[in-house]
N, C-alpha and C positions, 0 to 999 in steps of 0.2 A: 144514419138511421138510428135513432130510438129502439134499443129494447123491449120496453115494456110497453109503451105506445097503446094503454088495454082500455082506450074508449073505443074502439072498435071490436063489433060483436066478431063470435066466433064463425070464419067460413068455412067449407067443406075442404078437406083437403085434394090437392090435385096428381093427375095421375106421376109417379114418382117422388111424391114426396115421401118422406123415412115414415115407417111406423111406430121406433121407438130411437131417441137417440139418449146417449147415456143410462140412467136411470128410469126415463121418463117416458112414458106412453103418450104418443102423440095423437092428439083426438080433430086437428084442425088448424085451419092458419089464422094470425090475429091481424097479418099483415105481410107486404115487401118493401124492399126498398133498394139503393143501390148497390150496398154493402151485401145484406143478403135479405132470406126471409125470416120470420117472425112466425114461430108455430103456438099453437096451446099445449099445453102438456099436462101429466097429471103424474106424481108418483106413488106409489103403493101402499100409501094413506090416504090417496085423493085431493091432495097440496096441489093448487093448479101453480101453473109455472110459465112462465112466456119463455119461449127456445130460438135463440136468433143463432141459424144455422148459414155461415159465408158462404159467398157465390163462390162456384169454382172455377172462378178467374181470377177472382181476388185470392184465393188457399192456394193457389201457383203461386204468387207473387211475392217472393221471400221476402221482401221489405216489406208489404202488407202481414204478412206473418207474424214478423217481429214487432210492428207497431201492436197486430192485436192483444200478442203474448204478453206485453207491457198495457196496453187495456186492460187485462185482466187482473192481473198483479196490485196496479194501481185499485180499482175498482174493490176488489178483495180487503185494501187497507182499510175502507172507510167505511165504518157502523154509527147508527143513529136513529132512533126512532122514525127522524123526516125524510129517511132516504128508501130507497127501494134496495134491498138487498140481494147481492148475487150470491144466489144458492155453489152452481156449480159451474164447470166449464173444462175443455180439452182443446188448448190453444193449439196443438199437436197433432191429433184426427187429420184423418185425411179432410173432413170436412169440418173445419174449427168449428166451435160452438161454444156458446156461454146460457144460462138462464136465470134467471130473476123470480123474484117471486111475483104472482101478476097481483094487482093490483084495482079492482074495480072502479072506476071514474071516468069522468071526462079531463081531456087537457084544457089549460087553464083557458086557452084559443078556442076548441070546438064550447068549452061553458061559457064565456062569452059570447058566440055567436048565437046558440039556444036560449039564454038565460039572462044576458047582459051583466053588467059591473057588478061583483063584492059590493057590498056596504056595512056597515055596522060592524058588531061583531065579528063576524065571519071575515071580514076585510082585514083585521088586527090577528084573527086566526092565522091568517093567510101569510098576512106578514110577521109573525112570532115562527111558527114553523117553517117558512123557507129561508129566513134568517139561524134557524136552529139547523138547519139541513148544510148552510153556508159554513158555519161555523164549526159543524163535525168533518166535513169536509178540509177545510187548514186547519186545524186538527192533527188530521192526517199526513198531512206537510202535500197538500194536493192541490192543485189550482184545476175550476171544473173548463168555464173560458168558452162554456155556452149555457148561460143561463137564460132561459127565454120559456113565454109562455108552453111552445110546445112541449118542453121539457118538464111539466111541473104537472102532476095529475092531482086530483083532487079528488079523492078518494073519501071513504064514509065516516074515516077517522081521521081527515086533516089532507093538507096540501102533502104530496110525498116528489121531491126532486129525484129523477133521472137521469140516464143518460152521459157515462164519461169517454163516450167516442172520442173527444176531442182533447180530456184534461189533460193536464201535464205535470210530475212533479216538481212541487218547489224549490228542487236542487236541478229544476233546469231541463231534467230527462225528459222529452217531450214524447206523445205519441202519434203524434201527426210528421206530416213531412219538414224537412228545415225551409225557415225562406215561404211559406206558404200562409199565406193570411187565415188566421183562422176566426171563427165567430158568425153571427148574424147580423145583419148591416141594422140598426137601429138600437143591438143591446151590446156593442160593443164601446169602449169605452176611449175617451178622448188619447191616450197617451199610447193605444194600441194602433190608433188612425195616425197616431203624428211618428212613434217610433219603434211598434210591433211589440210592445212591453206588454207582457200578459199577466200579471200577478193576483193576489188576492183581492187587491183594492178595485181592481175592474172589475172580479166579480161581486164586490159590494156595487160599484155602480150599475152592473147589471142588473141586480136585487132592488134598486131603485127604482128603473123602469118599468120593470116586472110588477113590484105594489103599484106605480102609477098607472101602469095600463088595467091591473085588476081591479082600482077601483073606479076608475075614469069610462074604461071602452078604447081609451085612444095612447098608441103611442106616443110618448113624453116629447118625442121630437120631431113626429110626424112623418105622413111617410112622402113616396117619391122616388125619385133618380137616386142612384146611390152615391151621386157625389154629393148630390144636395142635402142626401140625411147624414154626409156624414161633415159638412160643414156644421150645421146645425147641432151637431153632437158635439163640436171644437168649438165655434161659436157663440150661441146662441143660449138663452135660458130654458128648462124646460115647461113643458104645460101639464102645471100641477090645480089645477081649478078642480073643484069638487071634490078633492081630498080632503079628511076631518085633517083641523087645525095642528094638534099634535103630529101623528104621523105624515102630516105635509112637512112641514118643519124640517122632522125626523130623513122623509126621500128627497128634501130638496139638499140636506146636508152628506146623502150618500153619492148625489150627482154632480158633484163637486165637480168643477176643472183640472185642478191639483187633488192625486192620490192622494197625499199626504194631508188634506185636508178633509176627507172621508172618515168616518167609523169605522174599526175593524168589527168583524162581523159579530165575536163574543157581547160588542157594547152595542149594536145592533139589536141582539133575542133581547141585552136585557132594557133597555128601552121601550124594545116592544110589548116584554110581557109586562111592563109597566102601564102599561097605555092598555091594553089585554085585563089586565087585572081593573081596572079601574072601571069596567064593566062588568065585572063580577063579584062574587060574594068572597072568591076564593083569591091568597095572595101568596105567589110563588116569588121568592126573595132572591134577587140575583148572583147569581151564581148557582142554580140551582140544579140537580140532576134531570140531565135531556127530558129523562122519562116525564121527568114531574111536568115540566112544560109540554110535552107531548100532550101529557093528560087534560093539559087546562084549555090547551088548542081543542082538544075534541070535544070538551062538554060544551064549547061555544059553537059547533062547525054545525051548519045546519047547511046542506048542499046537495039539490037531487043528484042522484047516482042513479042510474040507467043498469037493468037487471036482461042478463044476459043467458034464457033457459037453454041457449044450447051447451052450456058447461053443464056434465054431470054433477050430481049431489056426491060431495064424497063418502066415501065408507070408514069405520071405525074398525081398525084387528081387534084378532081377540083379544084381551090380554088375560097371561095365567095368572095374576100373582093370587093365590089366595085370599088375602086380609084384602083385596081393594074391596070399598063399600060399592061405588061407580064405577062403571066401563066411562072410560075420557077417551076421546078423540086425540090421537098426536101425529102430529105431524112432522116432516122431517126437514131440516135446513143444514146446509150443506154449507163448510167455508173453500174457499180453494186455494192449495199453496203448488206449484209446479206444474200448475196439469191436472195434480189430480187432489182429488178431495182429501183433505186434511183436516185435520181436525185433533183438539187435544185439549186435557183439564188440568186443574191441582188444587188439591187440599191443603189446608193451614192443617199441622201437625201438633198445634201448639197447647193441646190441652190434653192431658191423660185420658181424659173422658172419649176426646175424638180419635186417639188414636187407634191407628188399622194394622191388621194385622200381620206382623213382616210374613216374608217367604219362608213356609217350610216344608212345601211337601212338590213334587210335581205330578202332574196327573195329567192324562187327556181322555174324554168320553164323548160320544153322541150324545145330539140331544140338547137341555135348558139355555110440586113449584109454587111477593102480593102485600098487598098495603093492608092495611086494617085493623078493627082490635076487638078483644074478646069482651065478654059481658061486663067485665070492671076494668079499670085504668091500670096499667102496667105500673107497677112499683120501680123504684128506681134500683138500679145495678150496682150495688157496690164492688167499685176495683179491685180488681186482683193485686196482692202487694209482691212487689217484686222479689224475687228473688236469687240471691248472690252465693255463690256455692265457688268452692275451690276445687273442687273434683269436675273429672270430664263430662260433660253433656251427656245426658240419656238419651238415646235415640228412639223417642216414642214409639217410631214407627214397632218399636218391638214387642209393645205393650198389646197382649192380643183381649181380644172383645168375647167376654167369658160369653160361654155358650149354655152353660150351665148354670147361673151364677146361685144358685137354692142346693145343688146336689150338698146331701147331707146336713142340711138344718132342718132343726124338729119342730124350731117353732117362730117362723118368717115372719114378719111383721105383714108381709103381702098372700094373701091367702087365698086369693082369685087365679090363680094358677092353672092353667089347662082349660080355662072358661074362655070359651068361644061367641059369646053373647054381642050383639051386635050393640052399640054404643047406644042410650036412649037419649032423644034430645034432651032432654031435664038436664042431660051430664054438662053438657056444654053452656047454659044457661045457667043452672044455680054454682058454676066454675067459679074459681077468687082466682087473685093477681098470686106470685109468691109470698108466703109470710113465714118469714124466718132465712136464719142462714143458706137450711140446707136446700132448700127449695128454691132460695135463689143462685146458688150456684147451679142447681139443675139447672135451670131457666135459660143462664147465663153459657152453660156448656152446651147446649140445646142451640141457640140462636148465633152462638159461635160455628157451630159444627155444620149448623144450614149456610150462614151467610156463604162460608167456604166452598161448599160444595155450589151454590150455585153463582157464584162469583165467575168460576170458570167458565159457568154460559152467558154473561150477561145476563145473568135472570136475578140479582142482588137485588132488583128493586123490589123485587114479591118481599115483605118482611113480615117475618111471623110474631105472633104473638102467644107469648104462652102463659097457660093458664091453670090450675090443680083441682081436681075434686077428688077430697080424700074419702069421701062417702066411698067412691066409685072405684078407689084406691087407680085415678087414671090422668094423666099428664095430658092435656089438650093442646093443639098446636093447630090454630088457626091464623086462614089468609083470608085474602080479599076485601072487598069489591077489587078488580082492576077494571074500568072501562076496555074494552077494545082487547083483552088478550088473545095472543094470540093461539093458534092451534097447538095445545102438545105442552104449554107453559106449565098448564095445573097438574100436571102428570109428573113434570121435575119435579113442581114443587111438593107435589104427593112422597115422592118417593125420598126425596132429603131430609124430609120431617120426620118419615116412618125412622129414618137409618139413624139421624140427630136423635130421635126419641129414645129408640132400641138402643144405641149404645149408651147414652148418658144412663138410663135404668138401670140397664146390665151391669155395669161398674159399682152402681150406688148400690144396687141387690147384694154385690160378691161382697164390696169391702160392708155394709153395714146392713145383713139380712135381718137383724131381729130389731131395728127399729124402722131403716125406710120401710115404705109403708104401699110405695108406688112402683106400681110392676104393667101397667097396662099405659098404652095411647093408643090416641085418636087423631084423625085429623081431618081438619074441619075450613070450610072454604063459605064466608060470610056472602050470603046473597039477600039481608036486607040487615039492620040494626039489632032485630030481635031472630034473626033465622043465620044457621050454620049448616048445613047438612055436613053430615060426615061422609068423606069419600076415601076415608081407608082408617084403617085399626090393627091391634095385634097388642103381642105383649111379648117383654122382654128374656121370660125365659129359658126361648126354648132356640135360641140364637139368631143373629142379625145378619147374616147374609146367604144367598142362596146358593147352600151348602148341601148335597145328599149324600147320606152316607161316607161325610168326611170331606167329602170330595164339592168342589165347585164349580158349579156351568153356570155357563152362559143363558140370558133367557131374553124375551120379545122387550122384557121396560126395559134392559138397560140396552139392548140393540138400538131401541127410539133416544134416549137420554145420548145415550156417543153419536148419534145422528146432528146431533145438535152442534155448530159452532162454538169452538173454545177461542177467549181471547188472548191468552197467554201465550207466549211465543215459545215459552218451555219447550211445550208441549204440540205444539205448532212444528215446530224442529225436531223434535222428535218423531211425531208420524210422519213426515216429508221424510226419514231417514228411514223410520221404518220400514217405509213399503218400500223404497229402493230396495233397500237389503232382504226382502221379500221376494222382491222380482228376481236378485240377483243370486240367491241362494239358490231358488227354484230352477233358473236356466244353468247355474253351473252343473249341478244336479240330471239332466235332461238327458244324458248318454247314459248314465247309469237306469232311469225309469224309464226312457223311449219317448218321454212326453216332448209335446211342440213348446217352444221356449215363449213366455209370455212377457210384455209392457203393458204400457200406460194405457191402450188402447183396448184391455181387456176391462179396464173400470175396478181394479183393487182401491179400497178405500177404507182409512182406517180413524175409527172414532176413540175418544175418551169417553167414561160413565164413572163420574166423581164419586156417585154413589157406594157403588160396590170396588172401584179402583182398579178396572177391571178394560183393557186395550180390547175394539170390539173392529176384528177384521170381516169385512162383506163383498161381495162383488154381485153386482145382478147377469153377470156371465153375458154382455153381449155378442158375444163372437163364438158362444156353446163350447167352450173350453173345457169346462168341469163339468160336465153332463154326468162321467160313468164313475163308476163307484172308486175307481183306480186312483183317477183324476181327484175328486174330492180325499180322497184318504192321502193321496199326495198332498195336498194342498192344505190341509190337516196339520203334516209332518212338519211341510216347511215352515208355515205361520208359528208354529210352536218355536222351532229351533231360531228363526227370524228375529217374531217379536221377543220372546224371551232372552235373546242374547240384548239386544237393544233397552230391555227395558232393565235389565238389570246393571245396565252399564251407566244407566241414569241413576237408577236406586245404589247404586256405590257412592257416586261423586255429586249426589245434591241430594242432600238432606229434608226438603220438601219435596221429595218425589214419591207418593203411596203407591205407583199403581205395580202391579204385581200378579195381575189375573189375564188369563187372554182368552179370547174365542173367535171363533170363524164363521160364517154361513152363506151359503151359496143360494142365488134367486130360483125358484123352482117354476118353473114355466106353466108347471100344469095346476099347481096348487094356487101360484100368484104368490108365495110366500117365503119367506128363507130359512128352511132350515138349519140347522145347527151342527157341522161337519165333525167340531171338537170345542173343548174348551178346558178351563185346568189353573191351576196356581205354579209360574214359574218358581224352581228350587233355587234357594239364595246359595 
């Protein structure tokens, strides 16, 4: 059974089914199947979510268990634009569960049956994207080994693949049973039918008949008995009639007899965005980042999509930050390591400019993202020249980010100080590129300092651009167009810029107050050629992180920002150790406070936020563990003692490690929202 499965509308739910599982409020089913059922969900942004919650015949079945547990593992390694990403899951629950983010369309089968064959365009969309889906997928070192219509939705931004019930990885570990034929009789491949061999190049074969039936209507080899289709799959030539010239070629050479005489699927995307580009104005050069090909799939995807009013509209939180110009919508994604949501970042350390500021105090209190380019053309970077020193390494991380960087000059070259004035557009229009040294090192410590920080969400492809108005005495840092971003993107990207800005300022203010001249940004998010609105501002200084009275909390952006999947394993290994050592401090603990000893099963989850460098512990309490005041001020203590042992056991023995800030917050039932238990700067 398919997870996401979301060309079906939402139904009502039935009497027993869960009200909320994990994080998620369940509003309806999308679907069942043998495995289990298929809920709607929604979480505390309004993120819908499809929840395939196991039968509990199958959550008996300890080898069903462990195949799932390895389902998810698998599933978790592989990110991509063309894939459906799984947010979270608890292989371990009494009732497993995994979710997905859902995904609006029809399957590439029910859009065939309403709509008949791909053509044109949209057919080389179809096939550039699920060839790019194939490709991230071994990538991964994953064999999927059911690739087929059903599995492939076609969504408003491109084809997105589905579904690794069945893959296995490439070193063999399979999640199915041994000895058990696995696949769909027509998209399986000759050398699986002759000697059970499932590897990548089947699912290039599979990827063949998948374009031939989306452009045709008809499978490549027809249907029937299943011994007869699958003679004809060993046999026989396929029926590739009414595919354009090119891409026939292309699927007649992926259904090859001999694996070994197939395409791997990297020479596959770029083939196809060959054949893709030759229909458009735009040319994406092989080898090119997923994203970019994602992008060029969607401006050609034209595909009715079927709208579905029983999903509620989602809601926006609030957010405090002061300086934002716009309330943005974000949304939360989830990765998963163990069981439970993991999650984790890291900052490049590498410029004085960006660096954070070590540990030095400890505290705990209640409480507290693009392509595009600015009005002129970016002047070119000149390199940093290297340099060689016979003395020991500085360890940036110690270089703190002046908070002050004006106290005591009389006469600042930056004189707009304490002005609150919201940015006018003219600023971002009559903006220039850098001109001169020192402006381009700004530029250059600026778009280092972003890439970094959003590097660790996959979000590197937003790239900014920066730009000066010395009128305005104010640094611009604009993004966008992105087609299709996603929910919660322009919110990282808001807040990397704000921090990339504020720091590079604040250094340049302290060391050279009476000639830099630039003390304010802005940041600005292009929505046509001549229009930027500005969706946040501030200046540098009256200090760069959310600090009161000395002291640092936690607040709702970076709660969303560590919501977000990291791809680094760092950091990935880190929060997987963390929350152990979270749960296990707390239960060692439990004779001396009286409390019930907690696991995986309560939903601790703990994010990175690159921004501020700051470990952001949550739980939405499904089991009402931390309801009283005792329990959260417990759970305060531990998180403190926990995460701050652990992270500073990283901040000793790896020199790219910033983070050194922690908080906690617990889901409040009656508000709908998570307050803030504690949070603080671990002491070095």
């Amino acid at each position: 059974m398919s997870i996401a499965r979301p060309g079906g509308r939402v139904q009502p739910s039935r009497p027993g089914d869960p009200k909320r599982v994990g994080p998620y409020r369940i509003i309806g089913r999308l679907g069942s199947g043998g495995m289990g059922t298929v809920h709607a969900g929604l979480d505390r942004t309004g993120l819908r979510v499809a929840v395939k919650i196991i039968h509990p015949a199958q959550a008996e079945d300890p080898e069903f268990r462990a195949r799932f547990r390895r389902e998810v593992q698998l599933s978790a390694r592989v990110q991509g634009p063309c894939l459906i990403p799984l947010l979270a899951a608890d292989p371990d629950a009494d009732s497993p569960w995994l979710a997905t983010a859902y995904t609006p369309g029809l399957t590439l089968d029910q859009h065939l049956t309403a709509y008949g064959p791909l053509s044109g365009s949209a057919l080389l969309a179809f096939a550039s994207g699920t060839a790019q889906a194939l490709a991230d997928i071994h990538a991964a070192g994953i064999v999927h080994r059911d690739v087929k219509p059903q599995n492939v939705v076609l969504t408003p931004a491109g084809p997105r693949m589905l579904d690794f019930g069945i893959a296995h990885s490439a070193d063999g570990t399979s999640v199915t049973r041994t000895g058990v034929m696995t696949g769909t009789p027509g998209w399986i491949s000759p050398e699986h039918y002759r000697t059970g061999t499932a590897g990548p190049e089947g699912d290039v074969f599979a990827w063949g008949a998948l374009v031939a039936c989306a452009g045709t209507g008809r499978l490549p080899f027809g249907t029937g008995a299943l011994d007869a289709v699958a003679y004809r799959v060993m046999s026989e030539e396929p029926d590739l009639h009414d595919l354009p010239g090119g891409l026939q070629e292309l699927v007649e050479r992926a259904l090859a007899k001999e694996p070994s005489d197939r395409p791997v699927a990297p020479d596959v995307v770029t083939e196809c965005v060959g054949l893709l580009s030759a229909h458009t104005t735009q040319v994406v050069s092989p080898g090119s980042n997923p994203t970019l090909i994602s992008d060029l799939v969607a401006t050609q995807w034209h595909v009715p999509v079927p709208d579905d009013p029983a999903w509620p509209r989602p809601t926006s939180p609030a957010r405090k930050r002061a300086v934002t110009a716009v309330a943005i919508t974000c949304a939360a994604a989830i990765a998963v390591t163990s069981g439970l949501a993991a999650y984790a970042t890291m900052a490049d350390p590498g410029d004085t400019d960006l660096a954070r500021e070590a540990p030095v105090s400890s505290s705990r209190s209640s409480g507290e993202a693009s392509t595009g380019s600015a009005p002129t053309t970016t002047a070119e970077t000149e390199p940093a020249a290297p340099v060689t020193t016979s003395e020991p390494p500085v360890d940036l991380r110690a270089v703190r980010v002046p908070t002050d960087p004006l106290a005591g000059v009389s006469h600042p070259a930056y004189t707009r100080a304490g002005d609150e004035t919201q940015p006018h557009p003219d600023e971002w229009r009559t903006s220039t590129t850098a001109d001169g040294p020192e402006e381009r090192a700004a530029e250059q410590a600026i778009r280092e300092h972003m890439t970094s920080m959003l590097a660790t969400k996959d979000m590197d492809f937003m790239k900014p651009t920066i730009t000066f108005n010395l009128r305005a005495q104010t640094v611009l840092v604009t993004g966008g167009p992105v087609p299709q971003l996603p929910d919660g993107y322009q919110d990282v990207f808001r807040r990397a810029a704000q921090m990339a800005a504020c720091t590079a300022l604040a250094h340049r203010l302290k060391d050279k107050p009476t000639t830099w001249p630039y003390g304010r940004f802005s940041i600005h998010w292009k929505t046509s050629d001549v229009e930027a609105p500005a969706i946040g501002y501030g200046e540098a200084t009256g200090g760069c992180f959310g600090e009161i009275a000395g002291q640092w909390h936690g607040d709702e952006d970076g709660m969303a920002t560590a919501e977000f999947p990291s791809s680094d394993k760092a950091e990935i290994r880190v929060a997987d150790a963390t929350v152990k050592a979270i749960i296990a401090t707390w239960n060692t603990n439990t004779t001396e406070t009286n409390a019930d000893p907690i696991g995986t099963s309560d939903g601790l989850n703990l994010g990175f936020d690159p921004v501020e460098n700051a470990a952001y512990v949550w739980t939405d309490d499904p089991n009402g563990r931390f309801t009283s005041h005792f329990t959260q001020s417990t759970l305060a203590g531990t998180v403190e003692k926990a995460v701050c042992r652990k992270l500073m056991e990283e901040f000793n023995s790896n020199r790219s490690w910033n983070y050194t800030r922690w908080a906690v917050a617990v889901h409040d039932t009656y508000t709908d929202r998570r307050p803030f238990m504690g949070s603080g700067t671990c002491a070095s």
